[in-house]
C-alpha positions as CSV (number, residue, x, y, z in Angstrom):
1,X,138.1,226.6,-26.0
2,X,138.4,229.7,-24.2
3,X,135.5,231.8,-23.7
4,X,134.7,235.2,-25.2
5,X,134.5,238.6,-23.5
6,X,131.8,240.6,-25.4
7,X,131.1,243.7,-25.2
8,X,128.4,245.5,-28.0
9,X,127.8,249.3,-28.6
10,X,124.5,249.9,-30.5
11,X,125.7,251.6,-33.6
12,X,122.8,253.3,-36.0
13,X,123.2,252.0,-40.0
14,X,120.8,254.7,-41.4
15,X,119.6,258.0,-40.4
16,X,120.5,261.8,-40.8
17,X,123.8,261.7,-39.2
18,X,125.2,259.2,-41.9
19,X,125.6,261.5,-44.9
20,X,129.6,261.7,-44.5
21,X,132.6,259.7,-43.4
22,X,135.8,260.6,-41.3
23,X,138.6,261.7,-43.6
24,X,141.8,262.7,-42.8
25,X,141.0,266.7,-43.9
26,X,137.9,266.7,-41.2
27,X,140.1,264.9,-38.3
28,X,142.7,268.2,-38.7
29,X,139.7,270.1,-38.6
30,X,138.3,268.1,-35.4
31,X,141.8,268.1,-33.2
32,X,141.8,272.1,-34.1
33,X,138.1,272.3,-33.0
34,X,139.5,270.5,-30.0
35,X,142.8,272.3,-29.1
36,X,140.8,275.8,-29.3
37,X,137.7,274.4,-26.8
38,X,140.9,272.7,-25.1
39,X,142.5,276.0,-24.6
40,X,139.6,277.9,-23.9
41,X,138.3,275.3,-21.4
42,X,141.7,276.2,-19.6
43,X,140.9,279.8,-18.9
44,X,137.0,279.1,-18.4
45,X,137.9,277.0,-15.2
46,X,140.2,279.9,-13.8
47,X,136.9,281.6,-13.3
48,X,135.3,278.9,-12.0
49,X,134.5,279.2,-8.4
50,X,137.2,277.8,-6.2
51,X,134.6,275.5,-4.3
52,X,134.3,273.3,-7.7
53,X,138.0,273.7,-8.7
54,X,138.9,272.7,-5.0
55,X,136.6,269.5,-5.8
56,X,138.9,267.0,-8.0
57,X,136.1,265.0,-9.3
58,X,134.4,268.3,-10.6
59,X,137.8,268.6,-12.2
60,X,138.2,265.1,-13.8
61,X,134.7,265.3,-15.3
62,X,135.5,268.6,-16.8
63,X,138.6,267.7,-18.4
64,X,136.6,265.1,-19.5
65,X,133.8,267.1,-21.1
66,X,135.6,269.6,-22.9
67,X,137.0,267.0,-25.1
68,X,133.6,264.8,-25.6
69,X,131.3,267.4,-26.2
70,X,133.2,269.3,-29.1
71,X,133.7,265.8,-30.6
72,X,130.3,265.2,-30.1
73,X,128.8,268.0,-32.0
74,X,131.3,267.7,-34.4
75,X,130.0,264.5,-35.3
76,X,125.8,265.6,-35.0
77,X,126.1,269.0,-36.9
78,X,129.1,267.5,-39.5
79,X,126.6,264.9,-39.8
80,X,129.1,262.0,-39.6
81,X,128.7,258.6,-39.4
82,X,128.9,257.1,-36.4
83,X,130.1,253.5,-38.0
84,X,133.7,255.9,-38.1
85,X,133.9,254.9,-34.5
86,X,135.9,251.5,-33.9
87,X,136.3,248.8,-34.9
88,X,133.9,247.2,-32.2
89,X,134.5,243.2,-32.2
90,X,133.8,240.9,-29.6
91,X,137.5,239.3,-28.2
92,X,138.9,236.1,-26.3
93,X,139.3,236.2,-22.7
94,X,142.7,234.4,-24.0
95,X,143.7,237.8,-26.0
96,X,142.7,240.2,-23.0
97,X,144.7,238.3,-21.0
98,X,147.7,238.5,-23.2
99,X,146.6,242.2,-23.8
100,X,147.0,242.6,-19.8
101,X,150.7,241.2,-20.5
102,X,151.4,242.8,-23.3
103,X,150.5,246.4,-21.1
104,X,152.7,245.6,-18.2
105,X,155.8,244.7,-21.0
106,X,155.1,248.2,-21.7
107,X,155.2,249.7,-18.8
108,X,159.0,250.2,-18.0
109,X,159.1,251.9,-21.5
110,X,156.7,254.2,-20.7
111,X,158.2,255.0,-16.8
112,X,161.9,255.7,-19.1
113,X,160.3,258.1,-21.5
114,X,158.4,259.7,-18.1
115,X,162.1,259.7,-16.0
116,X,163.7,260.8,-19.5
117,X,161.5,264.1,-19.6
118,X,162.2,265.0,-15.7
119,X,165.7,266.5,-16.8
120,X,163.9,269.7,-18.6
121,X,160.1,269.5,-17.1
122,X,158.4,268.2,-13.8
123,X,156.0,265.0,-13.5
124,X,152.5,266.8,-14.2
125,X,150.5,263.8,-13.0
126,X,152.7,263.7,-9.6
127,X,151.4,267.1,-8.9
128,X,147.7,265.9,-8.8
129,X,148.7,262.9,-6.6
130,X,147.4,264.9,-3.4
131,X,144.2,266.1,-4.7
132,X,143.5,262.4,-5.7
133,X,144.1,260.9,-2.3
134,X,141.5,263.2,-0.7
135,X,139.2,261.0,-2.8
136,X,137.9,257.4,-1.9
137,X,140.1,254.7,-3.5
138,X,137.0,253.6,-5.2
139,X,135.8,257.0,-6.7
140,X,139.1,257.4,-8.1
141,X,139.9,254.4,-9.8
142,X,136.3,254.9,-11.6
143,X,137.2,258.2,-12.7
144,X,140.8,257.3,-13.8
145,X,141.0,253.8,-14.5
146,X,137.3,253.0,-16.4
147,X,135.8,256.8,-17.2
148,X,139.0,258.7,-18.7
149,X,140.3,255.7,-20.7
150,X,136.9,254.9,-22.2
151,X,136.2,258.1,-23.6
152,X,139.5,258.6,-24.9
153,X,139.8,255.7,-26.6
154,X,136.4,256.4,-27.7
155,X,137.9,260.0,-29.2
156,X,141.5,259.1,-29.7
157,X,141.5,255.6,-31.6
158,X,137.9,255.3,-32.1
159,X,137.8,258.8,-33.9
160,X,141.8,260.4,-34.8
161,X,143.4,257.0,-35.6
162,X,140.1,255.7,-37.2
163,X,139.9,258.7,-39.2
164,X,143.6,259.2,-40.3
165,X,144.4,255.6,-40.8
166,X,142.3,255.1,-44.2
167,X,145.2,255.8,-46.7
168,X,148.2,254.4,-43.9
169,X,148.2,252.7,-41.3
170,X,151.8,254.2,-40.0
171,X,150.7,257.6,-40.6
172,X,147.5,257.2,-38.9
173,X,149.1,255.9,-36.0
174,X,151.6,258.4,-35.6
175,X,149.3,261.3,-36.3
176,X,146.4,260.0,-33.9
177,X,149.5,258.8,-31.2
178,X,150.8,263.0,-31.7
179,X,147.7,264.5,-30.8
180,X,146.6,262.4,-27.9
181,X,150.2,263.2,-26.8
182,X,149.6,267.1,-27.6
183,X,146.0,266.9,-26.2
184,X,148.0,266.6,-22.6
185,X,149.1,270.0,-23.0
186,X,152.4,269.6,-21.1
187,X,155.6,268.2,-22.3
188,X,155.8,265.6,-19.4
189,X,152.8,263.5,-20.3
190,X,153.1,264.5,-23.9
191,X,156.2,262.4,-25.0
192,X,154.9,258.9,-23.2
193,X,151.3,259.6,-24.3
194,X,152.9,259.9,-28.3
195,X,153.8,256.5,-27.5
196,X,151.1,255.3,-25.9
197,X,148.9,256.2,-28.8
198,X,151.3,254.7,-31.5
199,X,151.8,251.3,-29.8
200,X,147.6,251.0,-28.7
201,X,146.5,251.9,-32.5
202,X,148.7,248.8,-33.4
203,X,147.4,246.8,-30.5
204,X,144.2,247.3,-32.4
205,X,145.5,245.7,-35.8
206,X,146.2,242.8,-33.9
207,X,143.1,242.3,-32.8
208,X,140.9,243.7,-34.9
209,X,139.4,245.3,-31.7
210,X,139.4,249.0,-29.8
211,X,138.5,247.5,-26.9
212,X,142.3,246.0,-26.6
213,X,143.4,249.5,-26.5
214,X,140.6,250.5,-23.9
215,X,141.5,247.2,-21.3
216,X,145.5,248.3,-22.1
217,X,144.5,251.6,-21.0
218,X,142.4,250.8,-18.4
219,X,145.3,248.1,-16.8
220,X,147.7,251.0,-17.2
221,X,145.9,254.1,-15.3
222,X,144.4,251.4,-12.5
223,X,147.7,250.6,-11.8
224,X,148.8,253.9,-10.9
225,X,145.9,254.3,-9.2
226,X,146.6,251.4,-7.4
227,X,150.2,251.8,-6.8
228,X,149.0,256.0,-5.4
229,X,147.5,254.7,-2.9
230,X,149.2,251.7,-1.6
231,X,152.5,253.6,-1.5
232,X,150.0,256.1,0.4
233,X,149.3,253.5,2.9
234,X,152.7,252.1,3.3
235,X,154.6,255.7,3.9
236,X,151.9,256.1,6.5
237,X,153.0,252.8,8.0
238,X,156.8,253.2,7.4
239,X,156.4,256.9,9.4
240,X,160.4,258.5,9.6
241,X,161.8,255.0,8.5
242,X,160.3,256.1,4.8
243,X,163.4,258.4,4.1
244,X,164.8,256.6,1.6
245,X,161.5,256.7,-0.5
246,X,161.6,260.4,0.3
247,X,164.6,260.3,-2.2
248,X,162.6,259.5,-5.0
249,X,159.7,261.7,-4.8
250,X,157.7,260.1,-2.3
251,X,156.3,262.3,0.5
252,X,155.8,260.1,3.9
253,X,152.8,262.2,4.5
254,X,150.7,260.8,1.3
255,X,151.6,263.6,-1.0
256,X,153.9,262.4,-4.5
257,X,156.3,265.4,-4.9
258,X,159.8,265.7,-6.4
259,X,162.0,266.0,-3.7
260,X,164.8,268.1,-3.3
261,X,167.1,265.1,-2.8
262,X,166.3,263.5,-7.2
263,X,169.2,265.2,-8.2
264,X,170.3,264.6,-11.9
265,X,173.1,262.5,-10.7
266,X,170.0,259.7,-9.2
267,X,167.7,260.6,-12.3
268,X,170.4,259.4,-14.6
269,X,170.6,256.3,-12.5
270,X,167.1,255.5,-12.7
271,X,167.2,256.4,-16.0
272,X,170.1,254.0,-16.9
273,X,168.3,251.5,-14.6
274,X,164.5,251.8,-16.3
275,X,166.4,251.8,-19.7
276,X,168.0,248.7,-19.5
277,X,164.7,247.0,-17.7
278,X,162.7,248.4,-20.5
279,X,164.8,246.8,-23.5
280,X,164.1,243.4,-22.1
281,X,160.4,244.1,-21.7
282,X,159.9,245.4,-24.9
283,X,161.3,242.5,-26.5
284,X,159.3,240.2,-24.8
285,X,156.4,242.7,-25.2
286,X,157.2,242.2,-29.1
287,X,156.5,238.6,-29.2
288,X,153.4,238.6,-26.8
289,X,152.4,241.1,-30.2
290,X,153.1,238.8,-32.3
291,X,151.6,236.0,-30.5
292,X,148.2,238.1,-29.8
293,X,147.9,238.4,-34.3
294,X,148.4,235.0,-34.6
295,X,145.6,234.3,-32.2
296,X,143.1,237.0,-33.4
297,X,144.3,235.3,-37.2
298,X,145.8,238.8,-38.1
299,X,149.4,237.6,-38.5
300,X,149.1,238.4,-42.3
301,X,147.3,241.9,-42.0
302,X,150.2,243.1,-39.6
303,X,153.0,241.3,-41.9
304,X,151.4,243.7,-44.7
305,X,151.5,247.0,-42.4
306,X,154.8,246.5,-41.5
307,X,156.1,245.7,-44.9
308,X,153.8,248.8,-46.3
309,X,155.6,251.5,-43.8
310,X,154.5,254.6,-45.0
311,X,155.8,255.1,-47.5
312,X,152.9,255.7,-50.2
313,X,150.6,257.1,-47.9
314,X,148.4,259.3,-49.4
315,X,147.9,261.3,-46.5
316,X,149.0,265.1,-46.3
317,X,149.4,267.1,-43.4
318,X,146.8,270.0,-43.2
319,X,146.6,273.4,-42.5
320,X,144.0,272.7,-39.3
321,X,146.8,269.9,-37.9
322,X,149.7,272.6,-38.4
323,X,147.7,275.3,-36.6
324,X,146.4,273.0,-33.7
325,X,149.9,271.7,-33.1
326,X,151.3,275.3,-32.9
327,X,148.6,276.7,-30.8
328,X,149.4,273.3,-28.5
329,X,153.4,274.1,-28.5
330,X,152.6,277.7,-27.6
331,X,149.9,277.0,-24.7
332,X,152.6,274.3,-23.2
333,X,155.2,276.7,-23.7
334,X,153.4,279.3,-21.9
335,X,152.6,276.9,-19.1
336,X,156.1,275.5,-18.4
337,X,157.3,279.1,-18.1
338,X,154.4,280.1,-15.9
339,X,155.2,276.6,-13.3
């Protein structure tokens, strides 16, 4: 019998913080909280002396930090349980590995969605390549691949989805998957990250487990990190025989910048190409789903969500989720004009 992976977080059952639960009214109220520190954040590190903003691991912690410590305080001062946070169950090594599968099925979906947007925006996280090659491989990948997808799982499934899920599971998921795309605050990594969030809060029905959704995230930003900096390596290798990657973005020098030569004509290529790839992937990334709930023995509880829909739901849209979505349209409006 294969062996389990176990990982335990020390949760409190009693004390003062346990006097209310997550409902869907205070999550609107928490992702407005967070747009508004967010936002705010923004303008704060403009003024930020240039030394720190020069340093990209000052910057990753930050980004980091103005999105745990409003959550945070939301949580101590709302006096809110901190059993909201999860579900936290031990799983198979069998089921991460098929988890591991399961990410990399995704992953030509995602890069479509990512190509798709490229026709009215530019690739945000392209732009930071350079600054994240000035740092050791190792420093990175700890920041990007273990630290960022930890806490926001921790925030984004642990906290949105757990709280907006009660009354539907759909709507939870959809909801939770719109604000970790909105939280991105650019329309680039918005529409994958939408995604993203849907299809991990179902990962999590399937096994019963957020740390599924933390090990897919984990597989999926360690690969990029991965891929940065051995396509680093290689351009460096190739020298002037790199041009053709040059058409696709790739600067020979180390940098990962749009080139003049991914005209529309070869982004509808790619497009058409990732497309196609991506429909066979997430067909086989279906079954490896359905294979994962048989094996965590949640084949029935995701036979009821999908039959459920969301229809029924219960669960209204508030005022605080209408305001923090505009103020998140404007600030990403006001950013793509200002690129």
């Amino acid at each position: 019998m294969a062996g389990h992976f176990i990982i335990t977080l020390q949760i409190p059952e009693s004390g003062v913080f346990l006097k209310n639960i997550l409902t869907g009214k205070k999550t609107g109220r928490l992702f407005l909280l967070l747009i508004i520190t967010h936002i705010l954040g923004s303008f704060v590190y403009g003024y930020i002396p240039l030394i720190l903003r020069d340093n990209i691991i000052f910057s990753l912690l930050f980004s980091q930090l103005i999105v745990i410590i409003p959550v945070a305080c939301f949580f101590l001062f709302g006096k809110i349980s901190w059993n909201e946070i999860g579900p936290f169950r031990k799983i198979k090594i069998s089921t991460i590995l098929m988890v591991i599968l399961f990410t990399y099925l995704i992953m030509p979906l995602i890069t479509t969605i990512n190509i798709a947007t490229l026709f009215f925006t530019d690739n945000t996280a392209m732009e930071l390549s350079n600054s994240i090659l000035e740092m050791p491989f190792i420093i990175s990948f700890f920041m990007i691949a273990i630290l960022a997808p930890l806490s926001e799982e921790l925030i984004f499934r642990g906290v949105f989805y757990s709280g907006y899920k009660k009354n539907n599971i759909w709507v939870g998921a959809i909801l939770s998957g719109i604000i970790f795309g909105f939280m991105h605050l650019n329309f680039n990594q918005m529409c994958y990250a939408l995604v993203i969030g849907v299809l991990f809060a179902f990962l999590i029905e399937a096994t019963g487990s957020i740390w599924s959704s933390v090990i897919a995230h984990i597989v999926i930003n360690g690969h990029n990190v991965a891929a940065m900096y051995l396509s680093s390596a290689l351009m460096k290798v190739l020298g002037n025989s790199g041009e053709l990657m040059e058409r696709f973005g790739i600067d020979v020098n180390g940098g990962y910048e749009l080139s003049g030569d991914l005209t529309p004509e070869n982004l509808t290529a790619t497009l058409l190409f990732y497309g196609l790839v991506s429909l066979i992937t997430s067909a086989l990334a279906f079954g490896v789903y359905i294979w994962i709930a048989k094996h965590c023995k949640r084949e029935e509880h995701i036979k009821k969500i999908m039959k459920t829909g969301i229809k029924n739901s219960g669960e209204k849209i508030t005022l605080s989720f209408v305001a923090a979505a505009v103020l998140c349209f404007i600030f990403m409006l006001l950013y793509e004009f200002s690129a």
